[in-house]
N, CA, C and O atoms as a CHARMM CRD file, in Angstrom:
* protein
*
  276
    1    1 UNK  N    -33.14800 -21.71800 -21.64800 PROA 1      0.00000
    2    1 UNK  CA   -33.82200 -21.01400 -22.70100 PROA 1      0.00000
    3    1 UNK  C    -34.55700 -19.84100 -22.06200 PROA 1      0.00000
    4    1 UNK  O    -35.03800 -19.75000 -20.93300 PROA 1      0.00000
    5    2 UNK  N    -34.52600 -19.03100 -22.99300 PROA 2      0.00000
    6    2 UNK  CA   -35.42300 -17.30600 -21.99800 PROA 2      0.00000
    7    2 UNK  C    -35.65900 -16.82800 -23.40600 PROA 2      0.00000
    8    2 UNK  O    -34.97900 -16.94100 -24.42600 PROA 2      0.00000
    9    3 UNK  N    -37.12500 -16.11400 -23.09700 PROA 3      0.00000
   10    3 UNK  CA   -37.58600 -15.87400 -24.22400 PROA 3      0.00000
   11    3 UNK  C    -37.95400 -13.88800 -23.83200 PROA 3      0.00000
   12    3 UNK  O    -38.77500 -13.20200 -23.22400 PROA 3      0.00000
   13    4 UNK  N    -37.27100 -13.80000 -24.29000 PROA 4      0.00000
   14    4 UNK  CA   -37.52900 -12.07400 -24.26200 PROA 4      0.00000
   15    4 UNK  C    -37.02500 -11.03200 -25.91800 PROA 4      0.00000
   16    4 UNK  O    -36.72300 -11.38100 -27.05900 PROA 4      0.00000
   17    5 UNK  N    -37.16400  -9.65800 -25.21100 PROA 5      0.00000
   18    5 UNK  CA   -36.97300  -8.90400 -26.35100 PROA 5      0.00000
   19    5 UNK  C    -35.00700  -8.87100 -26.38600 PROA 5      0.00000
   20    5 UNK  O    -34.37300  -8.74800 -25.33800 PROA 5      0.00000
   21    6 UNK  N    -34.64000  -8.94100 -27.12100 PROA 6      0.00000
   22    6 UNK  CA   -33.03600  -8.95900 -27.13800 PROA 6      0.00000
   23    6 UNK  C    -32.66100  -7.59700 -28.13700 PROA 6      0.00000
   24    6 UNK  O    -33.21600  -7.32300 -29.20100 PROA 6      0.00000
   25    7 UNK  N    -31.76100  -6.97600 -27.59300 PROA 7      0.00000
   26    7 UNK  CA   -31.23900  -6.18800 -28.22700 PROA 7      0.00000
   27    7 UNK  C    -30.70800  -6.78900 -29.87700 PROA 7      0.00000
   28    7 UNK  O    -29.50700  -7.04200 -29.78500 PROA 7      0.00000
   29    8 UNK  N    -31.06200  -6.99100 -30.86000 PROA 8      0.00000
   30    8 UNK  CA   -30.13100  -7.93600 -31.80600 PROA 8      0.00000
   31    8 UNK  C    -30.37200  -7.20900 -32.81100 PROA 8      0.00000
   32    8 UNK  O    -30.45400  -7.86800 -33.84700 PROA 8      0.00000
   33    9 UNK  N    -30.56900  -5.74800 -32.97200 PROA 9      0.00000
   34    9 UNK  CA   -30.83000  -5.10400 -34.25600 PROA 9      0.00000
   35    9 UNK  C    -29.92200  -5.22800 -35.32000 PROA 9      0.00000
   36    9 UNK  O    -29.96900  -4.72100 -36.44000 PROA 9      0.00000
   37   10 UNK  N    -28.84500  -6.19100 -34.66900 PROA 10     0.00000
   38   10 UNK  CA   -27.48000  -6.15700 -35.63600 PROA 10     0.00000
   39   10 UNK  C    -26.82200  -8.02300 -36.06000 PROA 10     0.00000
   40   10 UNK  O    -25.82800  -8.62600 -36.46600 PROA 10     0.00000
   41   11 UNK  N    -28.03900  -8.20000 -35.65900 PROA 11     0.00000
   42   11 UNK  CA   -28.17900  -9.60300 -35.86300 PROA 11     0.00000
   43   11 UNK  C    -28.10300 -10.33600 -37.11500 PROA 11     0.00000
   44   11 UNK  O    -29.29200 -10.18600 -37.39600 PROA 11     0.00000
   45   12 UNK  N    -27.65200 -11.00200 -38.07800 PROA 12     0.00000
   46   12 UNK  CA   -27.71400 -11.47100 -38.97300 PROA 12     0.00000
   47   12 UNK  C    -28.53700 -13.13900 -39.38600 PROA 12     0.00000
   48   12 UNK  O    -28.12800 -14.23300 -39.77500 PROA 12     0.00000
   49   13 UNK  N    -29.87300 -12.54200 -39.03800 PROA 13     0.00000
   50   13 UNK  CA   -31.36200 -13.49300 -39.30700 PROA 13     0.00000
   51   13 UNK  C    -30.96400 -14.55100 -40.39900 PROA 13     0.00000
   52   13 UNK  O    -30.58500 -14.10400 -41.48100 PROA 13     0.00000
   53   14 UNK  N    -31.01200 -15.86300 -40.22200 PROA 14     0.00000
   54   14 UNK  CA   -31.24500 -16.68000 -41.43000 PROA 14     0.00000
   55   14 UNK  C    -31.94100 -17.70000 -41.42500 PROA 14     0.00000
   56   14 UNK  O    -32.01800 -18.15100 -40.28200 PROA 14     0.00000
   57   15 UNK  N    -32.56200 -18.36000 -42.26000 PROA 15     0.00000
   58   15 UNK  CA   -33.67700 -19.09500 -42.08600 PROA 15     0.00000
   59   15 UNK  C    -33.36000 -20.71400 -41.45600 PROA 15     0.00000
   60   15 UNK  O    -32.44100 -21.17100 -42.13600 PROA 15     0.00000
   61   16 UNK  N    -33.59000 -21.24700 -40.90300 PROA 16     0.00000
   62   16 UNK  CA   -32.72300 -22.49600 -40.29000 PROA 16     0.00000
   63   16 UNK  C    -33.00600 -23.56100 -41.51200 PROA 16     0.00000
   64   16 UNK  O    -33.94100 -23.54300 -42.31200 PROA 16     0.00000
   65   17 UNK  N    -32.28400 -24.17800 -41.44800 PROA 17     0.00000
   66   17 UNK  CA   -32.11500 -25.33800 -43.04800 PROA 17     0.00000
   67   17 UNK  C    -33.58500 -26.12300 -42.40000 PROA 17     0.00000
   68   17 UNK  O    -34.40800 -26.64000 -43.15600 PROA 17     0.00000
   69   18 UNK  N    -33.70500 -26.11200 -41.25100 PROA 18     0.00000
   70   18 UNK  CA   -34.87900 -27.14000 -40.62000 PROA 18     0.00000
   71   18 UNK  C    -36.58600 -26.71000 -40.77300 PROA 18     0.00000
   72   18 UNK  O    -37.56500 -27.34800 -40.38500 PROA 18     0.00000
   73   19 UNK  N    -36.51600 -25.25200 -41.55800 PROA 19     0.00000
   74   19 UNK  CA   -37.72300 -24.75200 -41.82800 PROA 19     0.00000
   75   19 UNK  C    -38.19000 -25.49000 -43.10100 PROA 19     0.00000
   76   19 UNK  O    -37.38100 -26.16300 -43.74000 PROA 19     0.00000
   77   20 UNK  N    -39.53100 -25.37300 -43.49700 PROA 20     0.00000
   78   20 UNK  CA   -39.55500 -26.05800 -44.65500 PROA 20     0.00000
   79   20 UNK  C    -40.08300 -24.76700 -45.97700 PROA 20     0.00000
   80   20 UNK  O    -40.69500 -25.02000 -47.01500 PROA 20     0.00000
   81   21 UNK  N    -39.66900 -23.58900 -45.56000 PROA 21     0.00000
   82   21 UNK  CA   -39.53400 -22.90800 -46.37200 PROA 21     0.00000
   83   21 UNK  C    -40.96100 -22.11600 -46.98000 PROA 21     0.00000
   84   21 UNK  O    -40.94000 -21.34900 -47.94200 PROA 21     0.00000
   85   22 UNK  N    -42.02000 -22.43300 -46.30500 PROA 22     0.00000
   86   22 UNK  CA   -43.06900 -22.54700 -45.99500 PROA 22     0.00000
   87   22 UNK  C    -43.25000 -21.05400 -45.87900 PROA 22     0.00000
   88   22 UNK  O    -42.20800 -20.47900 -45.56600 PROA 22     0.00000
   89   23 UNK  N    -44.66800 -20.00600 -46.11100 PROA 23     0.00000
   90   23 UNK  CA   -44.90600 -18.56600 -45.52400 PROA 23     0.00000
   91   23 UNK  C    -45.21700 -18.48700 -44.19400 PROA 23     0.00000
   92   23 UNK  O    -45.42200 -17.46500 -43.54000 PROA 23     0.00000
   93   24 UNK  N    -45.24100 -19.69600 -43.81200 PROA 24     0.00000
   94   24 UNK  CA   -45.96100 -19.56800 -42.34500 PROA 24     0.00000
   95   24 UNK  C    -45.31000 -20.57400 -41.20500 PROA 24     0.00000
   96   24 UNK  O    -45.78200 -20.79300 -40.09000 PROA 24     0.00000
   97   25 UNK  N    -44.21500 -21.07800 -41.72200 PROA 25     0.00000
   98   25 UNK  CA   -43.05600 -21.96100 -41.17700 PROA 25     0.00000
   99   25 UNK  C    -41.95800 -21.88900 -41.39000 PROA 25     0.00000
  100   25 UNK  O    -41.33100 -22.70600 -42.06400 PROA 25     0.00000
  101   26 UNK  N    -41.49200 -20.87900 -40.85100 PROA 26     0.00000
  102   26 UNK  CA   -40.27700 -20.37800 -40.93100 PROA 26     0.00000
  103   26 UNK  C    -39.60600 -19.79600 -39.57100 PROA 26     0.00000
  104   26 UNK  O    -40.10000 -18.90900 -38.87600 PROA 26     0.00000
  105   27 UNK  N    -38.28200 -20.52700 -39.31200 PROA 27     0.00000
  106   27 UNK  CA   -37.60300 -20.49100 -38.01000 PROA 27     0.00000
  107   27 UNK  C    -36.42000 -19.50400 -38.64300 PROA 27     0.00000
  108   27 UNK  O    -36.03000 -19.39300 -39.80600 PROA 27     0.00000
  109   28 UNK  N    -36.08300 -18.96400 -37.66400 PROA 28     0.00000
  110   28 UNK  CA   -34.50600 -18.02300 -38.46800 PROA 28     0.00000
  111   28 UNK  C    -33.87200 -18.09400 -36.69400 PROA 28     0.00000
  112   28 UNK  O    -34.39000 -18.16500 -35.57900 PROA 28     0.00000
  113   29 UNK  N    -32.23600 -18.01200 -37.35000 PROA 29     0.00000
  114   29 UNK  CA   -31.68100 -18.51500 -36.24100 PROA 29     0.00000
  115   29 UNK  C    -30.60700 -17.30300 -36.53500 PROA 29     0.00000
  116   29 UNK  O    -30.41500 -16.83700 -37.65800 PROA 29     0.00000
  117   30 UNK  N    -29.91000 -16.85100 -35.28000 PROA 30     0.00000
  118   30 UNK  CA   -28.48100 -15.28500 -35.66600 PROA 30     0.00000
  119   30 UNK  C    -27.63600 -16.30600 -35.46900 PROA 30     0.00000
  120   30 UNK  O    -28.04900 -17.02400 -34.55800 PROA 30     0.00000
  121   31 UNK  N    -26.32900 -16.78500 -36.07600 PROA 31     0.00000
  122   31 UNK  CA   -25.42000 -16.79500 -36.13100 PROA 31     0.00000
  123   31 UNK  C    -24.54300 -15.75600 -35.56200 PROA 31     0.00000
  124   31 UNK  O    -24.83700 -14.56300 -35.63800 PROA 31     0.00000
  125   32 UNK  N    -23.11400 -16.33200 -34.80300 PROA 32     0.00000
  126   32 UNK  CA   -22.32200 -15.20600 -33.96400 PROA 32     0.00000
  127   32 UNK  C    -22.60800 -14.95000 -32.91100 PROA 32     0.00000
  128   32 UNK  O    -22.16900 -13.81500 -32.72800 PROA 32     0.00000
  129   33 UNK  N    -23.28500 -15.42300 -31.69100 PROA 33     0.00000
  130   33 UNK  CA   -23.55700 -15.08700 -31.12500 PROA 33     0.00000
  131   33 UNK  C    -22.46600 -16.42300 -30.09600 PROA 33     0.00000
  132   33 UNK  O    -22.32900 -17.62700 -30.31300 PROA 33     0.00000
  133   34 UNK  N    -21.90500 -15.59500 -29.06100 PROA 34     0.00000
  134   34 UNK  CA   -20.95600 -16.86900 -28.31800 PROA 34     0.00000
  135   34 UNK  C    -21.97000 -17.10700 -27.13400 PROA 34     0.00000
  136   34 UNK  O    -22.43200 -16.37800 -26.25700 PROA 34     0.00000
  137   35 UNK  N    -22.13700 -18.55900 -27.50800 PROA 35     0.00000
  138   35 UNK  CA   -22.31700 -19.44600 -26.06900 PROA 35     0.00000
  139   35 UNK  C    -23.70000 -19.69600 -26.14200 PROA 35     0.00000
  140   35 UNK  O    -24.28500 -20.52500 -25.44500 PROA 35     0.00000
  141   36 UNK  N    -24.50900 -18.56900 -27.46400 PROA 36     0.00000
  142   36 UNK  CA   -26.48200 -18.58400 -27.24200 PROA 36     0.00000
  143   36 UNK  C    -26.62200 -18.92300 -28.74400 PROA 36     0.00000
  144   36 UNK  O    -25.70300 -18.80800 -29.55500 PROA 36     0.00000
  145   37 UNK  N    -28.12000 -19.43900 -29.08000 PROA 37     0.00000
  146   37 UNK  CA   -28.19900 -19.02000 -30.14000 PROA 37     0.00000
  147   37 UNK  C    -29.96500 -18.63400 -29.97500 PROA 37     0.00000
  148   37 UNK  O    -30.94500 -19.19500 -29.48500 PROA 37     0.00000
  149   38 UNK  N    -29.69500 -17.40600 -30.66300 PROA 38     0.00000
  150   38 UNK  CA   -31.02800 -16.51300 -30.58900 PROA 38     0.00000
  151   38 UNK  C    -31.89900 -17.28500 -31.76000 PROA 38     0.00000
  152   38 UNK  O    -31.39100 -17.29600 -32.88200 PROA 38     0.00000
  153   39 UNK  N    -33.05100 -17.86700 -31.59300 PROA 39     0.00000
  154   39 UNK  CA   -34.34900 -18.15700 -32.83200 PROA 39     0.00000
  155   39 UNK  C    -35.64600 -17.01100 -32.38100 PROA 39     0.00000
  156   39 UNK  O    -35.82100 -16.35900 -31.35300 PROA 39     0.00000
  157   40 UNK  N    -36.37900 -17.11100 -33.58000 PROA 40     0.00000
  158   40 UNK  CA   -37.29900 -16.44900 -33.72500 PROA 40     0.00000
  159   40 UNK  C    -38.11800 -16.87400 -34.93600 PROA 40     0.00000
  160   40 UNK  O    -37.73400 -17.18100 -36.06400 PROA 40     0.00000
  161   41 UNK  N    -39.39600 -16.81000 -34.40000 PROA 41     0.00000
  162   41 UNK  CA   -40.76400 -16.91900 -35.81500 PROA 41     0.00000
  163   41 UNK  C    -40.16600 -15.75600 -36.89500 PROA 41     0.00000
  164   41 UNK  O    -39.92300 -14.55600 -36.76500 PROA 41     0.00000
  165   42 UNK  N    -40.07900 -16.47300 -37.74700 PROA 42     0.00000
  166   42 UNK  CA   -39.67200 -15.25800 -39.18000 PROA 42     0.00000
  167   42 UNK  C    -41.12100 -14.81900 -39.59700 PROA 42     0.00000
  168   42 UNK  O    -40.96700 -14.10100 -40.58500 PROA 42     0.00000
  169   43 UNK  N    -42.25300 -14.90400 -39.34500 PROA 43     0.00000
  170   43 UNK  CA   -43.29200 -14.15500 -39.47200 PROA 43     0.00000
  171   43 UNK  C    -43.63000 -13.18500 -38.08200 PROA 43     0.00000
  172   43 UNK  O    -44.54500 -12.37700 -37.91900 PROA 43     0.00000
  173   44 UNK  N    -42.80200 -13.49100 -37.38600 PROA 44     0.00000
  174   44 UNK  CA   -42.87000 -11.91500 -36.46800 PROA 44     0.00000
  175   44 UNK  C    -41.55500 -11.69200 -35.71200 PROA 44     0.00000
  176   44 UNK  O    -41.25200 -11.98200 -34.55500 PROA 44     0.00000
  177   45 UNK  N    -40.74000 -10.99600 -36.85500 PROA 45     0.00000
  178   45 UNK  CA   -39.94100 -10.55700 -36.47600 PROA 45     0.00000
  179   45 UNK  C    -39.52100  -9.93400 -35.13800 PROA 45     0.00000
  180   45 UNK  O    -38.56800 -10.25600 -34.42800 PROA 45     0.00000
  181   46 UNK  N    -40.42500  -8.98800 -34.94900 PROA 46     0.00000
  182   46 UNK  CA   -40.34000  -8.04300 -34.03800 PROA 46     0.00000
  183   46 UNK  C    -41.03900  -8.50900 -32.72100 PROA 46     0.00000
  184   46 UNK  O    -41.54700  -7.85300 -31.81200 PROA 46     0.00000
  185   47 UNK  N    -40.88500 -10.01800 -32.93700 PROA 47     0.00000
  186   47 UNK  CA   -41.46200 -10.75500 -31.89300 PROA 47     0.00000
  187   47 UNK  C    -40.72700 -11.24500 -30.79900 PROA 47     0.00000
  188   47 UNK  O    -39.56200 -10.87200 -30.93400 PROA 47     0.00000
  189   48 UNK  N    -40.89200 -11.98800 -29.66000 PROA 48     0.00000
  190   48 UNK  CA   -39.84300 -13.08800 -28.67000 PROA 48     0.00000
  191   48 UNK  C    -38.78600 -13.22800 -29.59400 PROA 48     0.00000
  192   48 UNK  O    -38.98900 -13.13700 -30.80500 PROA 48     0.00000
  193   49 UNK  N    -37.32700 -13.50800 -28.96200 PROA 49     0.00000
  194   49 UNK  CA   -36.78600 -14.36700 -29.30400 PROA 49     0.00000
  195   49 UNK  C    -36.51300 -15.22100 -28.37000 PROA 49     0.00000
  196   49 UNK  O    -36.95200 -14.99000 -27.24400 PROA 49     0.00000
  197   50 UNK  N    -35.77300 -16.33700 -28.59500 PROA 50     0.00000
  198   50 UNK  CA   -35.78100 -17.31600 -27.84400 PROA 50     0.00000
  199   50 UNK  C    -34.42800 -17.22400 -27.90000 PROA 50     0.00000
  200   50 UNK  O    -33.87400 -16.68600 -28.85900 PROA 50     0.00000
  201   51 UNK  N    -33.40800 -18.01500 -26.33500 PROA 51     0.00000
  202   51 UNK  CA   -32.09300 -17.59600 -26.11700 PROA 51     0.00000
  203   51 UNK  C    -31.56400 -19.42800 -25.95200 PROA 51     0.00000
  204   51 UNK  O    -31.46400 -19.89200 -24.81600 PROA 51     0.00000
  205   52 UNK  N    -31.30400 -20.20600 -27.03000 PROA 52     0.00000
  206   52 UNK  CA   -30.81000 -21.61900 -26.15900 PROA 52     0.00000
  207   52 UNK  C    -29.47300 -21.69700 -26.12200 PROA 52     0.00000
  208   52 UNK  O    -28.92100 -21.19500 -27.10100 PROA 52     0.00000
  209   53 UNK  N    -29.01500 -22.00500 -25.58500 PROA 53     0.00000
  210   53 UNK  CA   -27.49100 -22.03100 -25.17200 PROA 53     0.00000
  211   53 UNK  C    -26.92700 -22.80600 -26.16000 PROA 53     0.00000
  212   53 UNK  O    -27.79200 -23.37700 -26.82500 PROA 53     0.00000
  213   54 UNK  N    -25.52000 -23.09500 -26.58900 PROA 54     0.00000
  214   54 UNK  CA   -25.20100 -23.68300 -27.49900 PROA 54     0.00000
  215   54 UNK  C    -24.84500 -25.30900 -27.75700 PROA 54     0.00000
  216   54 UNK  O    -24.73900 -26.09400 -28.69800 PROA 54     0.00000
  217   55 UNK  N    -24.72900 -25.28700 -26.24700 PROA 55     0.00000
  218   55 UNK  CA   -25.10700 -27.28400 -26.23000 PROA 55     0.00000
  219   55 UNK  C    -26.49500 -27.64800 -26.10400 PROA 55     0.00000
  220   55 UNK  O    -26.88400 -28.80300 -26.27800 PROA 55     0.00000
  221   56 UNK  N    -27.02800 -26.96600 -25.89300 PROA 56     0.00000
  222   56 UNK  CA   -29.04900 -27.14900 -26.16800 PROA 56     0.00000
  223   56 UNK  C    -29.23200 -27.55200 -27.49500 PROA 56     0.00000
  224   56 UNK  O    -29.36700 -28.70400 -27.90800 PROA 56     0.00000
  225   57 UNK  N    -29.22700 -26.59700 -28.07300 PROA 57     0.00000
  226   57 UNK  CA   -29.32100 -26.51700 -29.66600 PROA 57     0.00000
  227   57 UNK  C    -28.41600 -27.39100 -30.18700 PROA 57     0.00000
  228   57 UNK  O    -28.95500 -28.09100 -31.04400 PROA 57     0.00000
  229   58 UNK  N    -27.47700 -27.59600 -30.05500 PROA 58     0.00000
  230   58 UNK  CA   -26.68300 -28.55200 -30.30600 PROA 58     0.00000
  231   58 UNK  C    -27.51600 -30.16800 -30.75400 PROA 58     0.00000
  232   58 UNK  O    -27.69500 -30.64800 -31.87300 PROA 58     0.00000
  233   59 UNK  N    -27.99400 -30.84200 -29.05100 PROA 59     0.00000
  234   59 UNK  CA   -28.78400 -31.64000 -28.66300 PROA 59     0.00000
  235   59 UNK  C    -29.61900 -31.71700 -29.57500 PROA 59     0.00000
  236   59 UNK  O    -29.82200 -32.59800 -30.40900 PROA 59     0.00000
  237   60 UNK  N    -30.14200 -30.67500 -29.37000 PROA 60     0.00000
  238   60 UNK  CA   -31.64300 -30.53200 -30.67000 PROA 60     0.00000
  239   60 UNK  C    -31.71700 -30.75600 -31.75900 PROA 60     0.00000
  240   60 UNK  O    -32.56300 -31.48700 -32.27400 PROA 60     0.00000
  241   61 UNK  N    -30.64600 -30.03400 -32.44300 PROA 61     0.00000
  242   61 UNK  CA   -30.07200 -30.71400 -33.80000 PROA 61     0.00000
  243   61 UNK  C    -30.12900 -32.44300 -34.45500 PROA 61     0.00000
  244   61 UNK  O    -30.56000 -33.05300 -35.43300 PROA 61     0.00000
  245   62 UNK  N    -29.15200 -32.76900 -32.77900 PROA 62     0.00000
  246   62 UNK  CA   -28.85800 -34.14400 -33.11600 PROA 62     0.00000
  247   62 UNK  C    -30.09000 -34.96600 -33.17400 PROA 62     0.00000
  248   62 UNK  O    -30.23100 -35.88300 -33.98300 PROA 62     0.00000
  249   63 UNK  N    -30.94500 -34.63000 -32.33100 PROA 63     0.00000
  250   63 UNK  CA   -32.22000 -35.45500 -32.24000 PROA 63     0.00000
  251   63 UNK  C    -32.70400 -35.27600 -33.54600 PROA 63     0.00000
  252   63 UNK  O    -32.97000 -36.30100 -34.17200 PROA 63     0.00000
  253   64 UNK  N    -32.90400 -33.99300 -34.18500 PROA 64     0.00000
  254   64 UNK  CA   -33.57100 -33.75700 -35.13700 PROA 64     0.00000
  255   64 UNK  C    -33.04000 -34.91300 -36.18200 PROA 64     0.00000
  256   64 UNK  O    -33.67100 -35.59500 -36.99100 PROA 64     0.00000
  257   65 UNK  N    -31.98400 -34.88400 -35.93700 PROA 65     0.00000
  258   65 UNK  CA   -31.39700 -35.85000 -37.16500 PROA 65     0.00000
  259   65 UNK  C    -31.21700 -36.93900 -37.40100 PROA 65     0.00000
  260   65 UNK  O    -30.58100 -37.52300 -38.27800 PROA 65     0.00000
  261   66 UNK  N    -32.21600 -37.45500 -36.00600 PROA 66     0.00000
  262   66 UNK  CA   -32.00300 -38.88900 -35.19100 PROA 66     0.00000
  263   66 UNK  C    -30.29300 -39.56300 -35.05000 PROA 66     0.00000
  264   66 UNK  O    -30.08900 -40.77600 -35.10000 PROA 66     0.00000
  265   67 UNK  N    -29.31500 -38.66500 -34.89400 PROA 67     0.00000
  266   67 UNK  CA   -28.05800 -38.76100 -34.00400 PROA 67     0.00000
  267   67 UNK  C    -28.16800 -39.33200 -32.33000 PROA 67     0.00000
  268   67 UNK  O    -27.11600 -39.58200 -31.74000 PROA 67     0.00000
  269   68 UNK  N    -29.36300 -39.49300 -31.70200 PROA 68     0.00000
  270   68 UNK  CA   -29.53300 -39.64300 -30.34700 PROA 68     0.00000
  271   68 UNK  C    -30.17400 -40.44600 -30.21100 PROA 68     0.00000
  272   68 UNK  O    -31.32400 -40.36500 -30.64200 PROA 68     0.00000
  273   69 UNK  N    -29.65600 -41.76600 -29.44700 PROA 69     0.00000
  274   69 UNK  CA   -30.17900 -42.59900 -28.62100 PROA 69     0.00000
  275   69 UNK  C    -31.72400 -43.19800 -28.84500 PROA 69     0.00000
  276   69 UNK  O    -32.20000 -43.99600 -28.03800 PROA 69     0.00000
């Protein structure tokens, strides 16, 4: 994971199903991206993003969904 400024002005932002939709809890994740997937606070856009690779997030998912162990 690396958290920097990313070129992604062409990014297509969407809110992750895992936000609760909330003004002040809100995750957005780019789709398309091979091998990463870029997140970011949807209240600051123009903020970090975060870079997790795609079996990270993957993982993460599953836990989220209690899929893991």
């Amino acid at each position: 994971m690396r958290a920097e400024h990313s070129h992604l002005s062409a990014a297509r932002w969407r809110k992750s199903s895992y936000s609760d939709g909330g003004d002040s809890n809100c995750v957005e994740v780019a789709d398309g991206r091979p091998g990463v997937v870029p997140v970011r606070d949807s209240t600051r856009a123009r903020g970090p993003v975060l870079h997790f690779g795609t079996a990270a997030w993957r993982s993460f998912l599953d836990t989220l969904d209690g899929r893991t162990g």
